[in-house]
C-alpha positions as CSV (number, residue, x, y, z in Angstrom):
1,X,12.6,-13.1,33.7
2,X,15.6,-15.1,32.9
3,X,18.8,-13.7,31.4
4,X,21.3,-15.1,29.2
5,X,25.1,-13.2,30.1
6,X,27.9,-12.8,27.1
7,X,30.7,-10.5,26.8
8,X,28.3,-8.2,24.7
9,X,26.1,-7.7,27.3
10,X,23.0,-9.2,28.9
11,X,20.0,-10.8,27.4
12,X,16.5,-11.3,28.6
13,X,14.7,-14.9,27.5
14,X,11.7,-17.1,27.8
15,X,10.5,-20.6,27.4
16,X,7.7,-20.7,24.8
17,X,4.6,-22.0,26.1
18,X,1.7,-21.2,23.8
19,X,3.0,-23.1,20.9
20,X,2.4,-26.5,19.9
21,X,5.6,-27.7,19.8
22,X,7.1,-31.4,21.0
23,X,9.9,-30.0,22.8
24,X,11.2,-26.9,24.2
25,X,11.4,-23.5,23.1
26,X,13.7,-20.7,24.2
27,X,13.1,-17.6,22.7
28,X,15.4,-14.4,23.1
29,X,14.5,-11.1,23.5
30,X,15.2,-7.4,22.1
31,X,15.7,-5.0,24.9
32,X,11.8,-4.2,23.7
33,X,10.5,-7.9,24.3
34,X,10.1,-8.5,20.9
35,X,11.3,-12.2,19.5
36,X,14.9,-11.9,18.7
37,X,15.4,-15.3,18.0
38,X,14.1,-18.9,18.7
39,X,16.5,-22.1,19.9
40,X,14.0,-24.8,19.4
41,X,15.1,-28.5,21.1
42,X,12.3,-31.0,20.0
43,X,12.6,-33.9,21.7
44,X,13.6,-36.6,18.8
45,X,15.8,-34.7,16.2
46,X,18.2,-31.8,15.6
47,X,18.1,-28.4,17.4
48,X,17.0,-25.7,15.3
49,X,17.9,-21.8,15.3
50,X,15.7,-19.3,13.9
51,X,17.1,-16.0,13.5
52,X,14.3,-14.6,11.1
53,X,16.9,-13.5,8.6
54,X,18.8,-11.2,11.4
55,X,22.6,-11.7,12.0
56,X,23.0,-13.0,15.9
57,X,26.4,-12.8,17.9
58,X,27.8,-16.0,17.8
59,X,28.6,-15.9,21.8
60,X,25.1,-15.0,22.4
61,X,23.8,-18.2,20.1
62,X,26.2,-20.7,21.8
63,X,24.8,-19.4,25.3
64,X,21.8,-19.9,24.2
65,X,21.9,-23.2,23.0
66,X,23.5,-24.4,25.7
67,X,20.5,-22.5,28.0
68,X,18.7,-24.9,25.7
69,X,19.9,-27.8,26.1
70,X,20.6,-28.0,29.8
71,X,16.6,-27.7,30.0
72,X,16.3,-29.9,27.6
73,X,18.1,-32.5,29.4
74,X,15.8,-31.3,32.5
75,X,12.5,-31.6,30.6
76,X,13.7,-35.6,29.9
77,X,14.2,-36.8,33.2
C-alpha cells in the first residue's frame, strides 16, 4: 500500500475504486485502515477535502493533495 511521508510521521493511502465518482479519489488511512479522510479531484471543477468533521495536520493535507493531484494529472493524459 502506498504511503504518504510528513514530519509527523507516515501515512498509509488508497485510490477509491468502488465509488462512482468522475474523477479520482485518494483516501487516507488510520493506522487501523479505517477512512481518515478523502481528497477528491473530479475531473471538471474544484478539489474537495472531506475530513468527516476531524481536525487533519495541515502538512499531512497539503501532501495529500499534492498525492492527488499529480495522479490527477496522470489519469488526464
Amino acid at each position: 500500500m502506498a504511503r504518504l511521508s510528513t514530519t509527523s510521521g507516515e501515512y498509509k493511502y488508497q485510490y477509491a475504486s468502488e465509488v462512482d465518482f468522475d474523477g479520482i479519489r485518494l483516501e487516507v488511512l488510520t493506522a487501523d485502515d479505517d477512512v481518515m479522510f478523502d481528497v477528491s479531484g473530479p475531473v471538471i471543477g474544484e478539489m474537495t477535502v472531506n475530513t468527516f468533521g476531524v481536525e487533519i495536520s495541515a502538512a499531512l493535507l497539503a501532501t495529500a493533495i499534492m498525492a492527488a493531484r499529480e495522479r490527477g494529472a496522470a489519469s488526464r493524459k
